[in-house]
LOGUNU-449241 format. One record per residue (C-alpha): residue in three letters; x, y, z; residue number from 1. Coordinates in nm, 4 decimals. Each point is the difference from the previous one (the first is absolute). Last residue first. Example, Ala and Ser with C-alpha at 12.3 -4.5 7.8 and 13.67 -1.06 7.14 Angstrom:
% LOGUNU-449241
  res        c1        c2        c3    n
  SER    1.3670   -0.1060    0.7140    2
  ALA   -0.1370   -0.3440    0.0660    1
END
This chain:
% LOGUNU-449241
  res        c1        c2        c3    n
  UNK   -0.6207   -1.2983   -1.8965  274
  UNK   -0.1564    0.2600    0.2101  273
  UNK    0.1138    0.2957   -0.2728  272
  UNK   -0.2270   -0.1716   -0.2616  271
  UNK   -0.2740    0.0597    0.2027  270
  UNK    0.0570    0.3071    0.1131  269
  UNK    0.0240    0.1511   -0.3019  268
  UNK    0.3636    0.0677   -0.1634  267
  UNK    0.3100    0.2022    0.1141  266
  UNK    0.3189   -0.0594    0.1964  265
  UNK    0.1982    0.3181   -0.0711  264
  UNK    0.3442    0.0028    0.1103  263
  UNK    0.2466    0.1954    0.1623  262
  UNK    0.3702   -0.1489    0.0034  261
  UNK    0.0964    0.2019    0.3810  260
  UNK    0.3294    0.1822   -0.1255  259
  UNK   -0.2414    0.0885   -0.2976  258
  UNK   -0.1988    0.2010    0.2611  257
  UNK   -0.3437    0.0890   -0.0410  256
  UNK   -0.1491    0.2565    0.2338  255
  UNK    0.0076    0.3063   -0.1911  254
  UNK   -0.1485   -0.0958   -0.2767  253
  UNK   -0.2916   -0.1813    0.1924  252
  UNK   -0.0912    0.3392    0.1464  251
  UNK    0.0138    0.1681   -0.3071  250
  UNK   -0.2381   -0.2986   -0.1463  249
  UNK   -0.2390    0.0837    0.2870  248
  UNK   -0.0171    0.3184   -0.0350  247
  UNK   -0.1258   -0.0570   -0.3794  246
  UNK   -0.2348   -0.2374    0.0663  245
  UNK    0.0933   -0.3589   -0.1393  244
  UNK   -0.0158   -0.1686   -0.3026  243
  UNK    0.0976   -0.3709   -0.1239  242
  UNK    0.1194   -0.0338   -0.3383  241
  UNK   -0.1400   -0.2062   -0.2098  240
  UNK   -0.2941    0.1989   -0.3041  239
  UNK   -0.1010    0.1848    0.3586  238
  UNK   -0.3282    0.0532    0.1558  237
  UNK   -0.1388    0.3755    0.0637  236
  UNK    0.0994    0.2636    0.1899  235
  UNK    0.2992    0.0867   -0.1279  234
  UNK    0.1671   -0.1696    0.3205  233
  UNK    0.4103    0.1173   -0.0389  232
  UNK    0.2557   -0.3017   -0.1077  231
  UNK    0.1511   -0.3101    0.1082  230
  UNK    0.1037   -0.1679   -0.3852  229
  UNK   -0.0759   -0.2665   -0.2047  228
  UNK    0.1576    0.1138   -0.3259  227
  UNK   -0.0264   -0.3271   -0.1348  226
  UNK   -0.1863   -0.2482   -0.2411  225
  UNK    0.0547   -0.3801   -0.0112  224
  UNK    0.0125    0.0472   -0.4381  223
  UNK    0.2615    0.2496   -0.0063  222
  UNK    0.2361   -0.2673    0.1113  221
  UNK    0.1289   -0.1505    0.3608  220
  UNK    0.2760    0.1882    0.0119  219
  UNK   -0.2123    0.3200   -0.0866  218
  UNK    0.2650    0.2907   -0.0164  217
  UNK   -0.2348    0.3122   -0.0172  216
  UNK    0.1934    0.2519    0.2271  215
  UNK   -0.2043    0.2884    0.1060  214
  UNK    0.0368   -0.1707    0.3324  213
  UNK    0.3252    0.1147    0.0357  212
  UNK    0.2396   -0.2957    0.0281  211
  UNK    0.1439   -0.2200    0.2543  210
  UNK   -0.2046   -0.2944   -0.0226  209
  UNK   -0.0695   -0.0713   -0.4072  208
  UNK   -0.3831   -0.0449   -0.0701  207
  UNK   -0.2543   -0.3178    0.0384  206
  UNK   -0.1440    0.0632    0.2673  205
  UNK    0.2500    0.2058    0.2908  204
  UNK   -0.2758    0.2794    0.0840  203
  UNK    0.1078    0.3048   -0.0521  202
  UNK   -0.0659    0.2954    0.2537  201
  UNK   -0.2341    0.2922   -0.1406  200
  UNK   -0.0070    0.3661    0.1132  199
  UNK   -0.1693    0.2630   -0.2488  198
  UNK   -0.0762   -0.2598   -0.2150  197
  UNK   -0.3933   -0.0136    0.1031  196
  UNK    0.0022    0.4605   -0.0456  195
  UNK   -0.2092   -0.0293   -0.3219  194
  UNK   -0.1859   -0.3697   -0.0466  193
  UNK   -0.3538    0.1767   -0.0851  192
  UNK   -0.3037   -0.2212    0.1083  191
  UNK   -0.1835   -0.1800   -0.2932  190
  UNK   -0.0274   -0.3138    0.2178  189
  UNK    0.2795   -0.1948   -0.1621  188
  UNK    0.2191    0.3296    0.0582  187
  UNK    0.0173    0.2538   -0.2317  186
  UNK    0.2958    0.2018   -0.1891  185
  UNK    0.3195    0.1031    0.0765  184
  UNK    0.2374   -0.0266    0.3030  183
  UNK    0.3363    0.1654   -0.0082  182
  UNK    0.3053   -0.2511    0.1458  181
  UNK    0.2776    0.1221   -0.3370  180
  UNK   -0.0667    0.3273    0.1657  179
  UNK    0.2767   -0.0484    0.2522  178
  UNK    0.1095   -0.1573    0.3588  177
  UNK    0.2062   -0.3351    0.0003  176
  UNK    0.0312   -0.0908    0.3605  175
  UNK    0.2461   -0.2730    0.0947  174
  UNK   -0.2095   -0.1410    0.3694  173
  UNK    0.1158    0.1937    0.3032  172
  UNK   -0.3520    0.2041   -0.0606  171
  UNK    0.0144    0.3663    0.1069  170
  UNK   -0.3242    0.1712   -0.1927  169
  UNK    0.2295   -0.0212   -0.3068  168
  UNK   -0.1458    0.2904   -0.2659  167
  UNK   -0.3023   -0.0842   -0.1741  166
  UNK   -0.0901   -0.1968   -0.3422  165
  UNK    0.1432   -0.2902    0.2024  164
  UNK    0.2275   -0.2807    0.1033  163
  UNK    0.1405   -0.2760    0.1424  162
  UNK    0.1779   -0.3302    0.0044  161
  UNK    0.1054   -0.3280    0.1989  160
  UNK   -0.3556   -0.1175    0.1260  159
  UNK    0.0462   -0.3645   -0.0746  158
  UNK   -0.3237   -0.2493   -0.0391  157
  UNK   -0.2124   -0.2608    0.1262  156
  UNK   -0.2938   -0.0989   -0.1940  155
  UNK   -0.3325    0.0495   -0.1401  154
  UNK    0.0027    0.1672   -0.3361  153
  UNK   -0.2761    0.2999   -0.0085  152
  UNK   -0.2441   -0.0781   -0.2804  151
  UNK   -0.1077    0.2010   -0.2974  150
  UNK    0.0653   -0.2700   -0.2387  149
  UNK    0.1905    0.2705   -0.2321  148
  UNK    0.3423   -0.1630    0.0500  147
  UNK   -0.0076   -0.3612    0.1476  146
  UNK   -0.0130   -0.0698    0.3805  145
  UNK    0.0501   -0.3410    0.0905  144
  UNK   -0.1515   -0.0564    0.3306  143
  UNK   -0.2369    0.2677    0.0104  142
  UNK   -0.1738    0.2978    0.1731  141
  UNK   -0.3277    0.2441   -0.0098  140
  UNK   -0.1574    0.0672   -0.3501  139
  UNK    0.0321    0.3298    0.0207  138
  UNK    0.3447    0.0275    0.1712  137
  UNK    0.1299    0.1075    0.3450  136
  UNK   -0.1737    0.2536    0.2482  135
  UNK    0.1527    0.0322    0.3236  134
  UNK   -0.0827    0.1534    0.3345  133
  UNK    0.2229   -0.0159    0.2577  132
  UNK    0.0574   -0.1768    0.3249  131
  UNK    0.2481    0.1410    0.1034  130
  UNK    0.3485   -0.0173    0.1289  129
  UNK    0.3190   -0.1328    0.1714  128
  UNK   -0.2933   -0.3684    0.0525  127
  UNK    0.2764   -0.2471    0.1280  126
  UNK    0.2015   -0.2931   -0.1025  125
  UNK    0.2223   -0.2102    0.1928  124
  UNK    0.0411    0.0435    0.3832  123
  UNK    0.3882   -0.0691    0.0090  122
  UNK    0.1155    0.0810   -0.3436  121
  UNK   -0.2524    0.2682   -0.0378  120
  UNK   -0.1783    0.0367   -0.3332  119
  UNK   -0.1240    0.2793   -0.0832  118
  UNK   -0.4052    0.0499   -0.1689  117
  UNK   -0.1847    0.2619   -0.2138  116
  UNK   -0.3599   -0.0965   -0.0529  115
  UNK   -0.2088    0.0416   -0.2967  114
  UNK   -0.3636   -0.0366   -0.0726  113
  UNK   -0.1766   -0.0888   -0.2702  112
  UNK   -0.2468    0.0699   -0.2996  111
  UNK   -0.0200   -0.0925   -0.3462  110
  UNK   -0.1933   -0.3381    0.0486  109
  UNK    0.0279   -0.2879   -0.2291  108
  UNK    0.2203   -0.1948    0.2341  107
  UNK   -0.1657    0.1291    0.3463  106
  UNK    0.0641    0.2245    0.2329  105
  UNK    0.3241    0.1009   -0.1287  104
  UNK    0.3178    0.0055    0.2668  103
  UNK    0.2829    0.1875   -0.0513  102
  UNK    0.2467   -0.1097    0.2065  101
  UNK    0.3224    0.2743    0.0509  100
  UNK    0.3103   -0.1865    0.1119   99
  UNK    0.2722    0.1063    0.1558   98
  UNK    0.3213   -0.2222    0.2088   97
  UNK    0.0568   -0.2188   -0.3827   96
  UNK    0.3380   -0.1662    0.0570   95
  UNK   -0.1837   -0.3483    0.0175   94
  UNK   -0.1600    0.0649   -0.3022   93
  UNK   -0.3949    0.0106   -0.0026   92
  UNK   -0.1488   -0.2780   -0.2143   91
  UNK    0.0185   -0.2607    0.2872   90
  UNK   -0.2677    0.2242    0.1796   89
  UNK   -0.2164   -0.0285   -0.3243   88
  UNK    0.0410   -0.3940   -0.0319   87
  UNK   -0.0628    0.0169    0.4131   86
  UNK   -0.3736    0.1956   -0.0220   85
  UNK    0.0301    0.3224    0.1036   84
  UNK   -0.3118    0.1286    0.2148   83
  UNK    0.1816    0.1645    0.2454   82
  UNK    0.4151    0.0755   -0.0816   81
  UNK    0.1907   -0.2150    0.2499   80
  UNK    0.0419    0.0524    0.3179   79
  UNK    0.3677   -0.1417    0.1783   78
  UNK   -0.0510   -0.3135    0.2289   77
  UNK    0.0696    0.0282    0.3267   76
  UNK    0.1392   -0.3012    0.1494   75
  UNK   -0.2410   -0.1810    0.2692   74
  UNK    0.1614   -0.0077    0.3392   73
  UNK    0.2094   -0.3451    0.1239   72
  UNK   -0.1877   -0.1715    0.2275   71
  UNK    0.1765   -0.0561    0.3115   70
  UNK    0.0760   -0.3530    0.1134   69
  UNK   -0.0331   -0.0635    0.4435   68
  UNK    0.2816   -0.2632    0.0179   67
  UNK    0.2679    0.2161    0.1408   66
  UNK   -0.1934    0.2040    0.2420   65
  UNK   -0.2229   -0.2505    0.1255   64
  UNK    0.2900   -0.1469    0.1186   63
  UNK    0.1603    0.2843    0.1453   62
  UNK   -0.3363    0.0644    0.1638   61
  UNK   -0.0313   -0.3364    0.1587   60
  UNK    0.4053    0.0245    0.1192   59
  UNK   -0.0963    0.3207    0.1556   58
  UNK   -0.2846   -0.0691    0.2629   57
  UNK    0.2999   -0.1881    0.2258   56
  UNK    0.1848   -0.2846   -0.0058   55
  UNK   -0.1435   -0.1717    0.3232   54
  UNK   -0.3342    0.1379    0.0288   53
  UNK   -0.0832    0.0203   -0.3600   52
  UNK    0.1721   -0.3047   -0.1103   51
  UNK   -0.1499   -0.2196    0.2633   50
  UNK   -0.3278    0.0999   -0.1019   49
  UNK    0.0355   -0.1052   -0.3753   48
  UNK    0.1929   -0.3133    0.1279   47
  UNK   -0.2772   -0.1130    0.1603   46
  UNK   -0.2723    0.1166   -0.2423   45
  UNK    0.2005   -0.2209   -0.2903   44
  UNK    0.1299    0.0027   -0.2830   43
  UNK   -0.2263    0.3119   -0.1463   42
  UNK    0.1822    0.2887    0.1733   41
  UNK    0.3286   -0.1091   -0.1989   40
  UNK   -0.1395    0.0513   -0.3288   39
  UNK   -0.1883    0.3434    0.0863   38
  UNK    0.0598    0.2116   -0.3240   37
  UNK   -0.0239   -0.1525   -0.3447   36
  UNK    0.1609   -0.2894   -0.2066   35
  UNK    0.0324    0.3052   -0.2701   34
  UNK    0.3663   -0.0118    0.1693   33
  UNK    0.1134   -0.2585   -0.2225   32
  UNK    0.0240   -0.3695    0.0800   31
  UNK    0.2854   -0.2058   -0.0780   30
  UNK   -0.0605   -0.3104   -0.2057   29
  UNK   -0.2458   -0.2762   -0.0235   28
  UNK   -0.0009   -0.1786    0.3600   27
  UNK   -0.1590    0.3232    0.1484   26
  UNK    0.3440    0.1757    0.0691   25
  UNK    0.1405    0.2994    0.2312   24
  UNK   -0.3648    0.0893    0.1732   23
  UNK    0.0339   -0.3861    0.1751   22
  UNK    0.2983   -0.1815    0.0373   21
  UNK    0.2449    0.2668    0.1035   20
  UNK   -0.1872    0.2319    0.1111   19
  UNK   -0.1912   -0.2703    0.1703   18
  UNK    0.3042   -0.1177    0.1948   17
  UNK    0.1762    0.3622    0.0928   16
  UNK   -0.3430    0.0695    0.1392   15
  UNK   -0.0124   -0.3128    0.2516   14
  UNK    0.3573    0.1222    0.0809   13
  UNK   -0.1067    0.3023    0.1250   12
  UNK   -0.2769   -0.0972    0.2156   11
  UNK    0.1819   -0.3118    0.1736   10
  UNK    0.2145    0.2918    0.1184    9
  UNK   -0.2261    0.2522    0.0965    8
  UNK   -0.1570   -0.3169    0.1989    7
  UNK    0.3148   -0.0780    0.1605    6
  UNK   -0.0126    0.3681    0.1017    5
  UNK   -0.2867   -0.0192    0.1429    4
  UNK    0.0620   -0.2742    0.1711    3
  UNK    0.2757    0.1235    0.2104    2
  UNK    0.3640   -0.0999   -0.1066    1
END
């Protein structure tokens, strides 16, 4: 046998030794492969050498191979809405894929701004539309809204009906078109009211889902108010409701889908960060 290949020999079996008492187990268990790349190199500079001439270049990178860890990549987390505080996220049923957020610029202000977003099941929510002007009441937004207080409730709540002084502008929504939706009279400011009912969406406070929004069921009582409703800007601020420009209440119309569970998540934006 020449002495090379003695030393090939004496080669392999040295590695069959510290594989077996050193990268297998520390004294305190078997080790993992987090031990890190480069074991073997580290014995010794003799061996190390010996390896590479006698063995070949390919046992090192086999070995680097199988000990080198990969990081695993960051998961993606869907969006949420901006600016939505967790208690108001929480409020928005799971089924819920559209959401418009009206969002007042302050809590006794009467204007906001509204944004239309869908929910993705993969990338979460985002903006289908907007923003938009919005007025909402007088005296800007509450907690606990009681009739007359002139206060927008803050909240999260169903978009299931429709309706309006005009004919269906294409709305998926039910759609209950007549005179009963005429506006009379004068806004808070003095402005006339005529043509706000000609579309309007019903909010879900305290009424029965599922009916026009003529309907004056107040589960709640007479006392917590109602008829909040999505209706047509009369230029002026609102008694509750929340208004927007006419096109732009067509346009929401016709993208709300009850196979979606709209809602409205409305309040200032201070109360909507919570």
């Amino acid at each position: 046998m020449s002495v090379r290949a003695t030393r090939g020999a004496w080669v392999a079996l040295s590695l069959a030794t510290l594989l077996l008492t050193g990268c297998g187990n520390d004294g305190q268990g078997v080790r993992d492969e987090g031990d890190g790349p480069g074991t073997l190199a580290d014995v010794s500079s003799d061996v190390s050498s010996d390896v590479s001439s006698d063995v070949g270049t390919d046992v090192g990178t086999d070995a680097v191979g199988a000990h080198a860890g990969r990081a695993a990549p960051e998961p993606v987390r869907p969006r949420e809405i901006p600016a939505l505080g967790p208690a108001t996220r929480a409020r928005i049923p799971a089924a819920s894929t559209q959401a418009l957020v009206v969002t007042g610029e302050g809590p006794d202000a009467n204007r906001a701004t509204a944004v239309l977003y869908t929910r993705d099941r993969v990338k979460g929510w985002l903006p289908a539309d907007g923003p938009w002007p919005a007025r909402n009441a007088a005296r800007g937004w509450t907690g606990e809204h009681r009739a007359g207080d002139l206060r927008s409730p803050v909240g999260v709540f169903g978009l299931t009906d429709a309706g309006g002084r005009l004919a269906d502008p294409g709305t998926r929504l039910p759609y209950d078109h007549g005179p009963g939706f005429t506006a009379r009279g004068t806004g808070v400011e003095g402005e006339p009211l005529a043509g706000s009912f000609d579309y309007v969406v019903a909010v879900n406070y305290n009424r029965a889902p599922g009916t026009t929004p003529l309907d004056w069921t107040r589960p709640l009582g007479a006392g917590r108010g109602g008829g909040i409703w999505l209706h047509v800007d009369h230029g002026g601020p609102t008694q509750g409701c929340v208004a927007l420009p006419r096109d732009r209440m067509r346009q929401l119309l016709r993208a709300l889908d009850p196979a979606r569970t709209p809602v409205v998540v409305m309040g200032d934006a201070a109360a909507l960060s919570r």
